[in-house]
N, C-alpha and C positions, 0 to 999 in steps of 0.2 A: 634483568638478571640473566648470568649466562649459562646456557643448559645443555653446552655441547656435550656431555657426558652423559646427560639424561636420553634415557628415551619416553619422553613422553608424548609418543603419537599413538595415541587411542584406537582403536580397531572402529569404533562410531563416535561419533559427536556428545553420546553420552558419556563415553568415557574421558572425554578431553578434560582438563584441568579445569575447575572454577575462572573466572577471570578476577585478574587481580583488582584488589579494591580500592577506590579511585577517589582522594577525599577532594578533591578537586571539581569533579563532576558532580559528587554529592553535595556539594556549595552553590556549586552550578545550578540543580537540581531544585534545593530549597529554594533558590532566587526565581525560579519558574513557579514556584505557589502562588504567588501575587499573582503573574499575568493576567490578562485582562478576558483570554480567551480559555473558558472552560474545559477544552479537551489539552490542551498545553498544558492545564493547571492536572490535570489526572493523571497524565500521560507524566508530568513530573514527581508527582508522588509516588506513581506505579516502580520509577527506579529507582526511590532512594529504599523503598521495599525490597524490590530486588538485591539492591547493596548489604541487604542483611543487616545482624545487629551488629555491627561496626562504626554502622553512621548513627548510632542513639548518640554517641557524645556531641556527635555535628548538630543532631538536630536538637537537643537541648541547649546549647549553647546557642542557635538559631533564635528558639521561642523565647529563652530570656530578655532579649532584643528585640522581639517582635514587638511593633507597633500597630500592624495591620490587620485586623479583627479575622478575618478571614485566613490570611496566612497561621494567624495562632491555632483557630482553629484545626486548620489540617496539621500541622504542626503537633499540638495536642495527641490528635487520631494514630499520627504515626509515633511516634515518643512511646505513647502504650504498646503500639502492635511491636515495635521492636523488643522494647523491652520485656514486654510478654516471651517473644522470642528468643530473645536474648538466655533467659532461666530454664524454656522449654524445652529448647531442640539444639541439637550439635551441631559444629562448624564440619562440614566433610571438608575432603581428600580424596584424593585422583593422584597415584603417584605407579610412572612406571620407570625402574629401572633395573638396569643391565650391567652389574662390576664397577656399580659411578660412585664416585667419591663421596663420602659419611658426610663431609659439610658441605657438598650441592646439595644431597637429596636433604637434609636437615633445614639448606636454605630454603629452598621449595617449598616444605614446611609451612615454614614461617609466613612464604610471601600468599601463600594459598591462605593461611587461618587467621593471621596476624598476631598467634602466639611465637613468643621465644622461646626456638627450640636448640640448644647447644651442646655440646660436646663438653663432656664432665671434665674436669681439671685432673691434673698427670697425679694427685695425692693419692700414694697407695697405690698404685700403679693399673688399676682399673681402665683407667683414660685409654680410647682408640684413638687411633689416627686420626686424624682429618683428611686423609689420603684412603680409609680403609675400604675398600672396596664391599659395596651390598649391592642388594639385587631385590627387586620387589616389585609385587603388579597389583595394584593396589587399584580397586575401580568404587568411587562414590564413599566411602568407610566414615563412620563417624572418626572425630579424630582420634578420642582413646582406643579405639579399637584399631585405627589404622599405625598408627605408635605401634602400637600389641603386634602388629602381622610383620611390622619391620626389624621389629625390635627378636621377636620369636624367630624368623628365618636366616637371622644374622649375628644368635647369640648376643644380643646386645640387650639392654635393659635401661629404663626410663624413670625418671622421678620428678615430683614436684616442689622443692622445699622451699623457697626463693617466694616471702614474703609478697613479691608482685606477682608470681605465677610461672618463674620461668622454668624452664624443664630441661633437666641436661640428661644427656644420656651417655651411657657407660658401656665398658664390656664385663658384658655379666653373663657365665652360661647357666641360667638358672627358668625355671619355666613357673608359672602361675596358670594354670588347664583348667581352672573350675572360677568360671566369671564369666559375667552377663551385663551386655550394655544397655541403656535406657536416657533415651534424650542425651542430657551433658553429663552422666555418670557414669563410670565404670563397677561392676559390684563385685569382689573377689572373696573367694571362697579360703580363709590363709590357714586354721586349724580348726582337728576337729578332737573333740574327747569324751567320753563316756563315764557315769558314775553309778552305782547301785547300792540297792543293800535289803536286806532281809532284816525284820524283827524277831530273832531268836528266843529271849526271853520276856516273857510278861503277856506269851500270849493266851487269847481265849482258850480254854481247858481242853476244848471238846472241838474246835474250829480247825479247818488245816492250813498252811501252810500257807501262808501270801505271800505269791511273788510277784512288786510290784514293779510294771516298767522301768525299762532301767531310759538313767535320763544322758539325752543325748545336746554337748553344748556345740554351737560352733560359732567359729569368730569370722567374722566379714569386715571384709577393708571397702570402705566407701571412697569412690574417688570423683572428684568434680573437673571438669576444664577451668582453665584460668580466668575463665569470664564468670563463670558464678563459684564464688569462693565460699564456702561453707559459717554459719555461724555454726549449730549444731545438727543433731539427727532427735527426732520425737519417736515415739512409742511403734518399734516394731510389731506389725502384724503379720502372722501364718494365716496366709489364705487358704494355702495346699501342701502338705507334704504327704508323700507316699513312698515306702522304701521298692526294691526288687520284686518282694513278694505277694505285691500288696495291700501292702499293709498301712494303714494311716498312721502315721506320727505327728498331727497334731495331739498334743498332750490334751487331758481329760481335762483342764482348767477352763475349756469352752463351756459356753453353757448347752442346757438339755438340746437348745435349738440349732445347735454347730453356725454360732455364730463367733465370728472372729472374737482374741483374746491379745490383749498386749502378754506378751510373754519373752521381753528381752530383756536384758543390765546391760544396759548403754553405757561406756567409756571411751568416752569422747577421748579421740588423742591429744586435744592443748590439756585439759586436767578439769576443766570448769563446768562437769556437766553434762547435760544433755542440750544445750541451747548456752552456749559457751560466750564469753565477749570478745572473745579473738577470733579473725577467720583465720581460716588451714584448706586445704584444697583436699585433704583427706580424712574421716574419722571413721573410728569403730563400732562396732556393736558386737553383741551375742546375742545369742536365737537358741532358745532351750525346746526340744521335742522330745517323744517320748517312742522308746524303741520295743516292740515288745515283743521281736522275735528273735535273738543273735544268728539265724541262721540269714539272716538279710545283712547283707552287705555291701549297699549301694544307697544312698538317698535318689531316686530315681528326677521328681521330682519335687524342686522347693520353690513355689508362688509366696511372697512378702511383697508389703506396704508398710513404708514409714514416711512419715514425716521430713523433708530435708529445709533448715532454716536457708538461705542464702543471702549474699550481701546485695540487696535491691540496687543502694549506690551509696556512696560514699562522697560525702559533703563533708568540704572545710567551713568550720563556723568560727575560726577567728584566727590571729595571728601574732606574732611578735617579733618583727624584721631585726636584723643587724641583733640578733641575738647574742653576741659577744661584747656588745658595745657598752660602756659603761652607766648608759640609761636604761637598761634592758632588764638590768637588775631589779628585783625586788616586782617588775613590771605585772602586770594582770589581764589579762583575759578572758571571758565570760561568754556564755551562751547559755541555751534555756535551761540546761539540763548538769551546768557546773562552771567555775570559775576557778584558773588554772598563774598560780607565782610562779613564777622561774626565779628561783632560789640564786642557781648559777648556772652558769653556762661555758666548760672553758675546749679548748681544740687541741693536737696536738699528735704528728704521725697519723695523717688521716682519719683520725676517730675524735668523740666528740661525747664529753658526758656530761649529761644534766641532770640537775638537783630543782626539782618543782613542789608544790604544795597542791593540792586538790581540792575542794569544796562543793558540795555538794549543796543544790539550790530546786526545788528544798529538798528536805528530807523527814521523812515519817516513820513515826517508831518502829515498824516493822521491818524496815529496809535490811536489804542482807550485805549485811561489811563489807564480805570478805568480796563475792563476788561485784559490788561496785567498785571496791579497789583495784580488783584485774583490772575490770572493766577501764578504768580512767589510765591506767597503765598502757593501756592496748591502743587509747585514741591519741595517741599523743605520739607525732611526728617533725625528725628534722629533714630539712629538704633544700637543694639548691634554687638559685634563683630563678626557672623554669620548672619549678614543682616537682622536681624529680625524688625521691623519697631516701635518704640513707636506710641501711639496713641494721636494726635492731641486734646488738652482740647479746646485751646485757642486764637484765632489768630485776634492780631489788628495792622491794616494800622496805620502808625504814618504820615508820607509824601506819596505822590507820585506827580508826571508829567509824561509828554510821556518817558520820558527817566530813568526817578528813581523810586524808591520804596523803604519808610523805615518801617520796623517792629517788630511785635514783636510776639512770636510765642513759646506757654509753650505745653508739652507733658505730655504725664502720661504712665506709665504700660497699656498694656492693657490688657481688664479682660479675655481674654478666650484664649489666647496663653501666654506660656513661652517665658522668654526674659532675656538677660542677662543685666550687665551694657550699659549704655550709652557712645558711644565710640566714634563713628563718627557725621558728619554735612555731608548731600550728597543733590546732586541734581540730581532729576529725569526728566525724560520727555516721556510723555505718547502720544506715536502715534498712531494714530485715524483711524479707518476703519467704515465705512459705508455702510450700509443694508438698502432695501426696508425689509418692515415688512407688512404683510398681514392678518389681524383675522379679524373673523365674529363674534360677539355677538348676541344671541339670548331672547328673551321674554321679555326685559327690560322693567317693566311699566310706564306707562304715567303718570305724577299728574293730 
């Protein structure tokens, strides 16, 4: 990549950039597990470690092949550590530049984290240059945070909406000042509002006057990297809050022993929940406290723990090739967990819309309809002959019951990856791991 524009020579060896990540030597790498000689064999795992979790698909795709007891084994050992990794902790950034064009330092990005990071399309007229000139000294930053420092010093502003994770950024002059990072999340403090009330009549005869805290909501945008894509958010916990003066605002709903209290109304942004069957790379919450002084006018600080679901990995369990072809019809598909008709299938101006039926195997009287219907809605993808995924325009429930699902389901090109024709009909399913997530926000004001 060429970086004449950049200046990225580091004041120390710590500041230098990551090295870029090399799936060639992590093949290499795997192929040294076998050796014959013990320290070769350590000395090889030690760098596909180093490679970070980038090389978890190398080296799962490595162990399904494995034949050699020993190779599986280390194999095994790292597969977890990465992946462990992978959910834990963020991709950093090292990025120094000087007036250098918005798609080098964007490329750099990229070739540092291995997310796609791109310049938002000219709609509405947002869109910068690709020529625009920024500046930035960025030393080790987790990545949303280092987004956050380029994006803030340069007027510009970032998003993730792109089904794969891609992230385009815009000119936006707008600021977000109250958010705190943790591992691979960003946590953003977006509104804040206040309600009360006094019981005027009906009260005790002889009693006076209760006035009870007044209650304080606020909304939080949860943001993830594109490597752990969110199912949902679980049961907010207030560790700590304290205003300017003081004063505690965790609400009286703790028990006598001030011990934590779930005290949130989770609205997840796809609509499904608190533990959703669509990923999103961002959802919501509110966090209710209780204010009991109005002369305080700062949340000084807010310590929360929640729950974050994310997508562990995402496996194809079946398929339906030449999905236009006149045998494809009526065809079936099946895995443990449901068996899937392609009704129809037809193309036309790049887009693509299918008509399937659903079945659920088994099913138990209590099953919940509505959301196993997202649910089957959300696993089901078209994709060129290289696996590469169309993007979802359109998706309408026609039937369902606990046991069926009918739909209908139009794709498009998507805008910031290559993709070839439309080939296959497949079903996926995204297996879920779960995290305590722990951030503190600081000086948030009071209305």
């Amino acid at each position: 990549m060429r970086h004449v524009a950049l200046l990225f020579v580091a004041a120390a060896a710590a500041a230098a950039p990551p090295p870029a990540f090399d799936p060639d030597a992590v093949t290499a790498a795997v192929a040294r597990l076998s050796h014959p000689d013990y320290r070769t064999r350590e000395a090889a795992g030690a760098s596909i470690v180093r490679a970070g979790d980038r090389a978890l698909p190398l080296v799962r795709t490595a162990l399904a092949g494995c034949t050699d007891p020993e190779s599986a084994r280390r194999l095994e050992v790292l597969a977890e550590r990465l992946d462990g990794e992978r959910l834990r902790t963020p991709r950093r950034v090292t990025l120094r530049a000087k007036a250098a064009p918005l798609k080098d330092v964007l490329a750099d990005i990229t070739a540092q984290t291995g997310y796609v990071v791109k310049i938002a399309d000219a709609d509405g007229g947002s869109a910068p240059r690709p020529s625009t000139p920024v500046t930035a000294d960025i030393v080790d930053l987790p990545f949303l945070q280092a987004l956050d420092v380029l994006c803030d010093q340069n007027d510009l502003a970032h998003v993730c909406q792109d089904d794969a994770g891609v992230i385009t950024v815009s000119a936006e002059p707008t600021l977000d000042p109250h958010k705190a990072y943790t591992g691979p999340f960003r946590v953003t403090a977006t509104q804040i509002y206040t309600s009360g009330n006094v019981q005027l009549a009906g009260r005790p005869r002889h009693a006076p006057l209760v006035r009870t805290p007044e209650q304080v909501t606020l909304t939080l945008a949860v943001e993830a990297e594109p490597k752990a894509a969110l199912l949902g958010l679980g049961p907010v916990k207030v560790l700590a809050a304290t205003d300017d003066l003081g004063h505690n605002l965790v609400p009286a709903a703790s028990d006598e022993d001030g011990n934590d209290h779930p005290l949130a109304d989770l609205n997840t942004t796809d609509g499904f929940g608190a533990r959703g069957p669509t990923q999103a790379f961002a959802q919501s919450c509110q966090v209710s406290l209780a204010r009991a002084d109005r002369k305080a006018t700062v949340i000084k600080t807010l310590k929360l723990q929640f729950s974050a679901t994310l997508v562990a990995e995402t496996v194809v369990t079946g398929g339906i090739d030449d999905m236009f072809g006149a045998k494809a019809k009526g065809k079936t598909l099946a895995d443990r967990r449901a068996s899937l008709e392609l009704v129809q299938a037809t193309t036309a101006d790049g887009m693509v819309t299918i008509e399937v039926t659903a079945r659920r195997t088994p099913a138990g009287p209590n099953d919940d309809s509505n959301g196993w219907a997202y649910e089957m809605v959300s696993r089901v993808q078209v994709v060129d002959a290289k696996g590469v995924p169309y993007a979802v325009q359109n998706r309408t429930i026609t039937d369902s019951n606990p046991t069926t699902v009918s739909f209908k389901q139009t794709f498009a090109r998507p805008q910031h990856r290559r993709v070839g024709k439309p080939v296959r009909l497949q079903l996926v399913d995204r297996l879920p791991r779960s995290q305590d997530v722990t951030v503190t926000l600081t000086d948030i004001p009071l209305p």
